[in-house]
N, C-alpha and C positions, 0 to 999 in steps of 0.2 A: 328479076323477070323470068330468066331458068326455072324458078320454082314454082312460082307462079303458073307458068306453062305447061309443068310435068303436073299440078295438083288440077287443073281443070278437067283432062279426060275422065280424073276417077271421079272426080264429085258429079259429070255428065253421067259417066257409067251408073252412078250410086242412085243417081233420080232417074233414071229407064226403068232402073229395078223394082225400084220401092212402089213406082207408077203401073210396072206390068204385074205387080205383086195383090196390088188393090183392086186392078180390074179381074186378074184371076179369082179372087174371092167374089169379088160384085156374082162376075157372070156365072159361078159355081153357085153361088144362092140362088142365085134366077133359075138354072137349071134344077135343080134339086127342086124347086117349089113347082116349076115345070111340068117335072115327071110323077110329083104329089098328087098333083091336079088332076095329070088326066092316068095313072096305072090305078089311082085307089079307090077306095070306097065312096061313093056318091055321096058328096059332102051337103049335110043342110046349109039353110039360111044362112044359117048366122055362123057356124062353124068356117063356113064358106067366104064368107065378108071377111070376118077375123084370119082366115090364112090369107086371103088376099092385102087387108090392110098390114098386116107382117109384112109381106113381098115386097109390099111400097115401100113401106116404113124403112125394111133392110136393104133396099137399094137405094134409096132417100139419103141413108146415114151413109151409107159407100162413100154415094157420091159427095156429100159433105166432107165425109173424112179425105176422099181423095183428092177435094180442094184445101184442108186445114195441112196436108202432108205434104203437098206443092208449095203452099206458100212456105212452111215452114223451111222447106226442103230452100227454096228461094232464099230463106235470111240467112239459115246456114252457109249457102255456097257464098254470098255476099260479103259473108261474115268472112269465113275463111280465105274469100280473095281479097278482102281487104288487110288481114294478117298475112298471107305472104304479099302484098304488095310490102306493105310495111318491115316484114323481114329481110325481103329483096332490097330496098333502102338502106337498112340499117348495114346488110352484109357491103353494100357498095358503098357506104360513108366509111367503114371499117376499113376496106379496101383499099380508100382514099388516103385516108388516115394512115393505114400502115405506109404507102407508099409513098407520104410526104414526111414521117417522120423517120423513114429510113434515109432518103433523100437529105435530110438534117442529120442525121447522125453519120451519114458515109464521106460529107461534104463540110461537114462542121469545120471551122477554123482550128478546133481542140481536139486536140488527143485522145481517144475513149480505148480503153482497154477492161475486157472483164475477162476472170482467171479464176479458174478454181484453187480447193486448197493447196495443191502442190503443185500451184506459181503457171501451170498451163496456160496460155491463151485459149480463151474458146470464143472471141470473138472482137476485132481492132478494126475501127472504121478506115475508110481511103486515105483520109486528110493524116491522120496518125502515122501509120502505116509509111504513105510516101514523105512525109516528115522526115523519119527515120531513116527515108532511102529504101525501103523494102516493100514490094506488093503486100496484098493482102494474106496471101496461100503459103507467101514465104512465113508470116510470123503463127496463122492459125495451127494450132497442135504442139506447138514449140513453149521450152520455158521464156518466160517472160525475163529470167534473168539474162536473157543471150541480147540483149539491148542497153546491158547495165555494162559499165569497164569491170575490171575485176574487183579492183580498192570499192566498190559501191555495193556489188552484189549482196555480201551479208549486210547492209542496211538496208537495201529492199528486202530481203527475207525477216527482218526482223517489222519492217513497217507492212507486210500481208498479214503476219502472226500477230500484229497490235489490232488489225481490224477483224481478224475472224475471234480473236478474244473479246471484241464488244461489238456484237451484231447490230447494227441500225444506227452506231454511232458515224458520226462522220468524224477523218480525222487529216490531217494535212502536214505537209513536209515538202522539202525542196529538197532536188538529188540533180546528179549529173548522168544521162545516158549517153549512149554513145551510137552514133551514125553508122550504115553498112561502110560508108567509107573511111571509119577511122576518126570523122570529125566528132565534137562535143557537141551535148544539147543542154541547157540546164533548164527545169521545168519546175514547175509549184505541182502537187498533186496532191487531189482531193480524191481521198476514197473513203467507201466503206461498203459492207460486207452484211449481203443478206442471203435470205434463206431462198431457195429454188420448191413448186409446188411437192418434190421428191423428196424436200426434209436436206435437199442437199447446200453447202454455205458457195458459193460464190462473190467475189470482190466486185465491185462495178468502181473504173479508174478512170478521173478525166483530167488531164496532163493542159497545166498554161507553158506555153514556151515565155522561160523568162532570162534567153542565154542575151540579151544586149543589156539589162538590167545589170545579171550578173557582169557580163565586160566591164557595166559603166564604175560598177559598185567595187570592180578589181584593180579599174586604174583610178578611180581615188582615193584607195586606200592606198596603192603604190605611192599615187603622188603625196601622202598624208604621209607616208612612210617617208619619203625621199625628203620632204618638210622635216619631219622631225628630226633625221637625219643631218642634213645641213643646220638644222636650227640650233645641234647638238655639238656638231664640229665649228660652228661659228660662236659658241657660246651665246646667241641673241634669239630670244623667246619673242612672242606675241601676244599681245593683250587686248580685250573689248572691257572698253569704261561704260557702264550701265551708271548714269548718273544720278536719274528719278530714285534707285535701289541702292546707289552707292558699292553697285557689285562692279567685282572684275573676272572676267574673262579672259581664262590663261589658258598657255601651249603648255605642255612637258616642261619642256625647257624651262620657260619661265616659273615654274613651278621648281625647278631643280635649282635653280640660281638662287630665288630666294628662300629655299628651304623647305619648303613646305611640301605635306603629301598633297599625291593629285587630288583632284575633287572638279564636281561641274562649274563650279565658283566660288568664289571668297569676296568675303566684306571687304570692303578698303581700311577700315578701322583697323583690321589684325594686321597687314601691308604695314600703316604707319608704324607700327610697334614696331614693327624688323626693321624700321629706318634708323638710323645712327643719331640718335638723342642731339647732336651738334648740328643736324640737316633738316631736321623734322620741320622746324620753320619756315626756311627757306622751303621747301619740299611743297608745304600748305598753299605758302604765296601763290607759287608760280603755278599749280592746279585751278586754284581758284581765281586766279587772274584769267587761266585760260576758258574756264566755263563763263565764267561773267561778260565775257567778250567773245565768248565761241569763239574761236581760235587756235590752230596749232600752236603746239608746243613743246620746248627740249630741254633738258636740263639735267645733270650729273649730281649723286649723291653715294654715300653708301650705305651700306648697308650693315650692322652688328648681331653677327649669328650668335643663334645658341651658343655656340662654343668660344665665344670672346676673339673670334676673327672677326677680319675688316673685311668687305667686300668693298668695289668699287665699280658703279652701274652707270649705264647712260642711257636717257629713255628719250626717244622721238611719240610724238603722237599726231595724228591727225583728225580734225574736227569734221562729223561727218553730218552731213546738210540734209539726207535720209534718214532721219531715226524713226520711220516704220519698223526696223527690226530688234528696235530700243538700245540702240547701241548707239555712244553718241561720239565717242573718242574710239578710233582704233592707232594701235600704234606699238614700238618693237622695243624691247629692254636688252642692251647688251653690256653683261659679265666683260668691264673692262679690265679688272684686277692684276692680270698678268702685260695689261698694256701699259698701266701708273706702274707698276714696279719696273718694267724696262725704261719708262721714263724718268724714274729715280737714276738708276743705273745711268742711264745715256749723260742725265744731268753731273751725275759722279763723273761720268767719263769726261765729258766736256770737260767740266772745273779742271779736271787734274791735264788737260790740253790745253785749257786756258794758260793754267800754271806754268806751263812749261813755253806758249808763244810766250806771255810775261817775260819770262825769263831772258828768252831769247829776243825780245824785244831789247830788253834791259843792256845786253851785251853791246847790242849794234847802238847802245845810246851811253856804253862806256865814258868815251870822251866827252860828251854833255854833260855828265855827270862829277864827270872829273874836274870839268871847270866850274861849276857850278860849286862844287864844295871847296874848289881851289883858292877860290875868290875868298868867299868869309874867313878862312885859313888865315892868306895869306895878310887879312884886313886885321887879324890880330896877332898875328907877328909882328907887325908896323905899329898897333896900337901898345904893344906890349913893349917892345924897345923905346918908342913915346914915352910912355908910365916911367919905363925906367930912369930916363934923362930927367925926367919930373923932379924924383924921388932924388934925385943924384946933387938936385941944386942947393944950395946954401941961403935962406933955407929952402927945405925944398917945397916945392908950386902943390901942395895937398889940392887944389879946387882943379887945376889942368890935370892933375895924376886919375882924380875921383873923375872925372869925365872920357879918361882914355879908360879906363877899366866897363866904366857905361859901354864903352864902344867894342870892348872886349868879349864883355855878356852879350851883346846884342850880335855880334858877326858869330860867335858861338854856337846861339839858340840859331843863324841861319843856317850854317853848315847843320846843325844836329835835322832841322827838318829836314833837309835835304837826304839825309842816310835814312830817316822817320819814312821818308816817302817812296823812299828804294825800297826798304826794308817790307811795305805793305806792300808793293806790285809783286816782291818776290815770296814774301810769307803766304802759305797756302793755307788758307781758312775759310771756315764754311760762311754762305750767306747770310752777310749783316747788313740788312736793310734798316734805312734810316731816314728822317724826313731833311731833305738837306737840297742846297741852292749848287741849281747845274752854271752858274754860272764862276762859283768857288772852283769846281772840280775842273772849269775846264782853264783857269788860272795855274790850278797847281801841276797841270799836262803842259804848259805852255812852261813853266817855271824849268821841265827837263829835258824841254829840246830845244832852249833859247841856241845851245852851240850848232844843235845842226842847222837850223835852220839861219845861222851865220855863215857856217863853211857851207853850205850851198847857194848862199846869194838869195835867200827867200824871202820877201817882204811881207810878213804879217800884219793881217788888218782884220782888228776885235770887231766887230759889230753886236754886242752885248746888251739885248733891253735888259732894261733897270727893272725893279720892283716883281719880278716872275712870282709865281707861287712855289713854296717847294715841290718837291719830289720825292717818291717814296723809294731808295734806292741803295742800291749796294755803293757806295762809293769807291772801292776799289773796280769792282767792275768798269763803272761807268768810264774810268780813268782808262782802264783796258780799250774799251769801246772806240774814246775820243782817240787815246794815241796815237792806237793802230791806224785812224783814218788821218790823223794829222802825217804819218811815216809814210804812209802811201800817199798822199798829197805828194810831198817833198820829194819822195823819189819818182814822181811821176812827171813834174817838172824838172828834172835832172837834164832829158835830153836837148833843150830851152834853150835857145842861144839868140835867135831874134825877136824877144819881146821880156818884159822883165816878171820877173819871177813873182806870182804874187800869192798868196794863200788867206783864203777868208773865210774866219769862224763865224758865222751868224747865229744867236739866239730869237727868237721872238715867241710868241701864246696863240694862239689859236684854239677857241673856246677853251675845251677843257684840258687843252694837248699843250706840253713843250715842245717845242722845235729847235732841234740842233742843227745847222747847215754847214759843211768843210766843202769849200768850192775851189778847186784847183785850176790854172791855166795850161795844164802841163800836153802831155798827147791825149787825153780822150781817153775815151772808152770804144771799142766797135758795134755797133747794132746786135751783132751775133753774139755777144759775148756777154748782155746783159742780163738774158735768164738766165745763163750758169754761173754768173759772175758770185753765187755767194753757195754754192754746190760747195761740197765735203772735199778737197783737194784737187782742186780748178783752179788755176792760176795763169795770170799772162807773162808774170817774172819770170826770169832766167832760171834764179837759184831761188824760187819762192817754193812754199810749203801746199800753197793751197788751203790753209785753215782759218787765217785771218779772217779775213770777213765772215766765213762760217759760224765761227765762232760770236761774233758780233753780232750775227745775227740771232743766234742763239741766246745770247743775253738781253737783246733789246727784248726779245721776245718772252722772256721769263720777267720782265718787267711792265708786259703788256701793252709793247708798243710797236713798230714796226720800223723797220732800215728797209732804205730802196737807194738807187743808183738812179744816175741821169745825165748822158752827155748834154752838154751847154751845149748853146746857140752857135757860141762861139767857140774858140778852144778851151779845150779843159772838159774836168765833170764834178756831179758834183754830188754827195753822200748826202743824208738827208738821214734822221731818226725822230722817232716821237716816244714821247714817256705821258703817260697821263699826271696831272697835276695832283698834290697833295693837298688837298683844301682845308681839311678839315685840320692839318697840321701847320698850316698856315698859323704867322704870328699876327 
């Protein structure tokens, strides 16, 4: 409208003129034909008519012309106030324009920075600017490096010099700047680098704040770190079973365990291979039982590396009910190698602990055994002085001689088991499992504490089912097992003086299970005493070792069955073990 305003007086001025320009002519011919008329020669007829009809003629056309020169002069000004109206518009939309798209760029959420070639600021909106911590006036004229930490500066200098080397390109990077206060910022920034009307290059910079990304992105990698970490010190990797694909989805770890380099996944096919040709079956099963039944699943195998080692693994899995992410089993593989070989070891150590309560068993059953071989002894010394009076008589009795010599062999071969059964509780020898009847072995335990349990007044009562199934078993052991609980019975009943002494072995089956029971009436056992009662050197004796039942426990357990304790109702308590049955070596 300004313009419009200033252009009106001259276009009013320009039509005054052009108007007082035309009547100066009109009225300057009129006059001239005026002074024709009457200074000159006395004009004829027709000379006369004809200057007159000129006069007319030429003030005729004046006045036409000075109405073709108004109107004209009209569309002109028309014209012209309708171009600066129009101009007037365009410059206030421009106006507009500028003053909303500064507004956007001073208040924008993003970072804008433009720099020339050597890194200057020459222009960083508000929202940037107080981002950073800094007005505006503080960054205008300054380098652009003074917002970078040091370690950063030469890769912003090198990411201005990637965009003034390709003008119009765009190109992006992520960096860390740094706050007037010393804080971090980490940002994406998108720049590139054009030309100015002066031929001059300038950078145009627009900066994403993406420092809670980066946090998120820093602590779980940390956590991913501290995983593998622990994953490594624990020897136990992580797996995802892809079952549609037959892929698996491994940690580090798991990947270092069974060998292989890393990779985003592996086939389960190449896995089988590195299973131990003896397990591979077993291994099948139990996979496949657990997909056909969705289902978790656990189970131990090992593994035969390259290099003709044994490895020895344990893997849990769990069945997962979302397999949107295709993943159907997740679950943990742990390198137990070093835990079987300490259990070899621990099992050495036992045996040779075993060996030596044996032993010590054996001592405190000296005089049982004494009498025990005393007897067959002394049944052939009497048989043998017999033979001899036989022999002595006239003639001599050969059928009574031949029958004390029977009697001689037979008390012999008793005495000799008797040293045969000493000799196995003390000889120290490795695990000989055999399919054999627990209720043999607990005859031949009873066969060598017939004396103690005479010199303490102990009444023994078998309670033996008939017909059991075998047992898959060390027989030395088991004989360990029984004794030790039959000794502690006996001495447990020792302090016994108002009720008579009794001790009862019970067999019976229980589906698949053997059940051995020794039940004493002696003092009991205490409540408190029950969980520690089978701990590594816990004892309620006097002069006890604390290994006994440890030990018993340990064997029941390497048999795959389990010993508990239980005071009675009444007085006394009572021992209890299971062995699972041998069926399949059943006669």
């Amino acid at each position: 409208m300004s313009v419009l305003m200033m252009r009106n007086p001259a276009i009013r001025s320009w039509r005054a003129a052009e108007q007082w320009l035309l009547g100066s002519m009109a009225l300057a011919l009129g006059a001239a034909a005026g002074i024709w008329l009457l200074l000159g020669p006395a004009p004829t007829t027709t000379p006369y008519f004809i200057a007159i009809t000129l006069l007319v003629a030429s003030l005729a056309a004046s006045v036409i012309m000075m109405g073709l020169v108004g109107r004209s002069s009209r569309q002109m000004e028309a014209l012209l106030q309708g171009r600066a109206s129009a101009e007037a518009r365009a410059i206030e939309t421009l106006r507009n324009s500028e003053a909303q798209w500064k507004e956007v760029f001073e208040h924008n959420p993003v970072m804008y920075f433009m720099v020339d070639a050597t890194g200057t600021v020459l222009s960083v909106n508000t929202f940037g600017a107080a981002q950073l911590g800094y007005s505006v006036d503080e960054l205008l004229g300054q380098s652009v490096l003074k917002v970078f930490p040091a370690e950063e500066r030469q890769t912003a200098q090198s990411n201005v010099a990637v965009c003034l080397g390709n003008i119009g390109r765009t190109h992006s990077w992520e960096i860390c700047k740094i706050r007037k206060d010393g804080s971090t910022l980490w940002v994406r920034e998108n720049a590139k680098a054009v030309r100015l009307m002066n031929d001059q290059p300038i950078v145009l910079i627009a900066c994403e704040d993406i420092t809670e990304r980066k946090q998120a992105e820093n602590a779980l990698r940390q956590s991913e770190m501290y995983l593998a970490e622990a994953q490594r010190l624990s020897h136990t990797g992580s797996f995802g079973w892809r079952a549609g694909s037959d892929e698996l989805i491994w940690s580090e770890e798991t990947f270092r365990i069974f060998g292989f380099d890393k990779a985003p996944s592996i086939k389960r096919a190449t896995v089988i291979q590195r299973i131990h040709p003896d397990d591979r079956a077993r291994v099948l099963r139990t996979t496949k039982r657990a997909l056909s039944e969705w289902k978790d699943f656990e189970h131990g195998y090992r593994l035969l590396m390259p290099d003709g080692s044994v490895k020895h693994v344990h893997a849990r899995a769990h069945a997962v009910k979302d397999t949107s992410s295709g993943i159907d089993f997740v679950g943990a593989v742990s390198d137990v190698t070093a835990r079987k070989r300490a259990e070899v070891e621990l099992h050495e150590a036992q045996a040779s602990l075993a060996h030596v309560t044996r032993v010590t068993a054996l001592g405190e059953l000296a005089a049982s055994i004494a009498h025990e071989v005393n007897q067959p002894l002394a049944a052939v010394v009497t048989n043998a002085a017999a033979c001899q009076r036989w022999l002595d008589r006239e003639p001599p009795d050969l059928k009574e001689a031949r029958a004390t010599v029977e009697s001689i062999i037979r008390d012999g071969n008793r005495a000799g088991e008797v040293i045969q059964r000493v000799r196995a509780l003390v000889n120290k020898a490795t695990d000989q499992k055999t399919a054999i009847h627990i209720n043999d072995v607990i005859n031949e335990v009873i066969s060598l504490v017939q004396h103690q349990l005479l010199s303490h007044q102990v009444m023994l009562r078998l309670e033996l089912s008939p017909d059991l199934p075998l047992v898959l078993a060390d027989r030395i052991q088991l004989q360990q097992v029984i004794l030790n609980l039959v000794i502690n019975g006996i001495e447990a009943m020792q302090p016994v003086t108002d009720r008579p002494r009794e001790l009862v072995i019970r067999t019976c089956q229980d589906e698949t299970q053997i059940m051995v029971t020794v039940k004493d009436c002696g003092v009991g056992l205490a409540t408190e005493n029950l969980e520690r009662l089978f701990e590594a050197f816990f004892t309620t004796k006097p002069r006890g070792m604390g290994m006994g039942l440890s030990i018993c426990r340990s064997i029941v357990g390497a048999h795959g069955g389990r010993l508990s304790a239980s005071a009675n109702a009444g007085p006394g308590a009572t021992f209890q073990f299971s062995l699972p049955s041998n069926q399949e070596g059943a006669p």
